[in-house]
N, C-alpha and C positions, 0 to 999 in steps of 0.2 A: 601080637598078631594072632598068634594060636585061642587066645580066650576070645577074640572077635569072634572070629572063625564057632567056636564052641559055643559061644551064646546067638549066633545066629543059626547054629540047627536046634537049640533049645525054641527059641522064637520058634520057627518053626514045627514043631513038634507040636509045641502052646497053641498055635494059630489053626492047623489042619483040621483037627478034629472040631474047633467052634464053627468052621466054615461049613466041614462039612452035616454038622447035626442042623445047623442053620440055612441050608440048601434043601432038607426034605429029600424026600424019596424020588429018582429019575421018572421022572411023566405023573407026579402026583398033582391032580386037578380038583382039588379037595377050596381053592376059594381061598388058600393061606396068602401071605403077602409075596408076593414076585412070585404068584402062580399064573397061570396064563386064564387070561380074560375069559369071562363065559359069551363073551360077544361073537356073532357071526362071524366067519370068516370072510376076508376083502377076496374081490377076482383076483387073478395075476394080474399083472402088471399095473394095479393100484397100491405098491408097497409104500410108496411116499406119501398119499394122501391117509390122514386117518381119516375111522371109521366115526360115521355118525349113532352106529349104536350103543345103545346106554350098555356102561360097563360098569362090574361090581367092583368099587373101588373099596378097600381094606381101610381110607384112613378116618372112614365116620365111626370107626369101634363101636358100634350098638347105642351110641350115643343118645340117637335118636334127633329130634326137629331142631334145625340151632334155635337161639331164643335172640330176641332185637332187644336191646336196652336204649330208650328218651333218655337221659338224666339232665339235671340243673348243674348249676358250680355246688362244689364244695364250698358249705358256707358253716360259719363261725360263729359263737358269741362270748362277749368278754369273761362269760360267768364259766365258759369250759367244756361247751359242747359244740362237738360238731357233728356234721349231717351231709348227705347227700341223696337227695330223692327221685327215683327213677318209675317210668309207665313201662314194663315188662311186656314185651308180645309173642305167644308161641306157639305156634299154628293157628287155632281158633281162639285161642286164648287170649285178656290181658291179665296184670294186677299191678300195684303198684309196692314198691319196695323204695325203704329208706336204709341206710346205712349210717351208722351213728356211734359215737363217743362219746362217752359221760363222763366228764373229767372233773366236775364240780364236788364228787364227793358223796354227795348223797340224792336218795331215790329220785326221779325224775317222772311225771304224766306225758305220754305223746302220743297223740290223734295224726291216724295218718287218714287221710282220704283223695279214693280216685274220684274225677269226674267225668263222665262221659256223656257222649252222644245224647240227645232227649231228656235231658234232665236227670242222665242216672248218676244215683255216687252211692260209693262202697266206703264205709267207715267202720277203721279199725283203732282198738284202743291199747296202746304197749306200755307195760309196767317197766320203768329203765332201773337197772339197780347202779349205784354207785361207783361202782367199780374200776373204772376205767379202761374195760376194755371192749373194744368194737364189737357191736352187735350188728342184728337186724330185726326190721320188723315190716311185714306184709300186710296186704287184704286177701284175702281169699281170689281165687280167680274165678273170671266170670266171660263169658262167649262174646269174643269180640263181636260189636254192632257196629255196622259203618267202617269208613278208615277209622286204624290204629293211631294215625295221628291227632284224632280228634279227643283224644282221653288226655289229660294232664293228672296231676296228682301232687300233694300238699300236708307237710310234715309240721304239725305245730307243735313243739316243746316247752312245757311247763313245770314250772315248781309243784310240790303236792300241798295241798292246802289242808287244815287237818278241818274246818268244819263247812266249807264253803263247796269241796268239791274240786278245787280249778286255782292252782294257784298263777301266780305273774307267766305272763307268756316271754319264754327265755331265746328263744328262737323260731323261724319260719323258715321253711327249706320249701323249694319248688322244683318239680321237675321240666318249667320253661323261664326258670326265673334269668333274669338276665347277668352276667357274671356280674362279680363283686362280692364282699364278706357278707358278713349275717345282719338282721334289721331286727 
């Protein structure tokens, strides 16, 4: 009973000073987390209703815009790659991004391209090394036109062909393709 006893003023001991270094200074309005709102004050006697003014909330940490991710299924092909391709959108932003595995062993060609609105598309070309460990690869981004929904995008995977340029097409990945494995 006496070591209970002993190890709960230890706890104690342990615990006080994290609370109190992690409490801040009495009336410190510096914006830290569980500081008081830089918002207006409510009248009396509206304590129950909150306040409609915008309040500086601590948990976007500098983050900055969140980003929207389309994506397709994860899709597959027998020879050891897989893929998943997505249209990225973030503030005025899109681009499109694949996510991929090269499992086959050796180097891989893959053309990604976004399509948008008016006939635009962005084509990018990714070197895959053999490796087998997930990568990614993008297009550059470029100033949302129209809705964001109207941009799709399109991952084709190839063998390298050594005088042709372009070897067998190994996989296609979409970011509206309709679920199911790789074609």
């Amino acid at each position: 009973m006496r070591l209970l006893a002993l190890m709960g003023v230890v706890a104690c001991a342990v615990a006080l000073p994290l609370a109190v270094a992690s409490a801040g200074q009495v009336g410190d309005r510096t914006g830290a987390v569980g500081a008081p709102s830089t918002a207006p004050a409510r009248p009396r006697g509206d304590e129950k209703m909150p306040s409609a003014a915008p309040a500086r909330t601590p948990f976007l940490l500098g983050l900055g815009l969140a980003t929207a991710a389309r994506c397709g299924p994860e899709v597959s092909s027998p020879d050891g790659v897989e893929a998943q391709t997505c249209v990225l959108t973030q503030g005025a932003d899109t681009w499109a991004r694949t996510y991929y595995r090269n499992a086959t062993g050796r180097p891989l060609d893959a053309a990604l391209t976004l399509m948008g609105p008016g006939d635009r598309t962005v084509r990018t070309q990714c070197a895959l090394d053999g490796d087998d460990e997930p990568d990614t690869c993008e297009t550059p981004r470029e100033r949302t036109r129209g809705a964001s929904a109207a941009y799709t995008a399109v991952t084709e995977f190839a063998g390298r062909a050594e005088r042709t340029g372009s070897g067998p097409l190994l996989l296609r990945s979409g970011s509206n393709s309709p679920s199911g494995t790789g074609s």
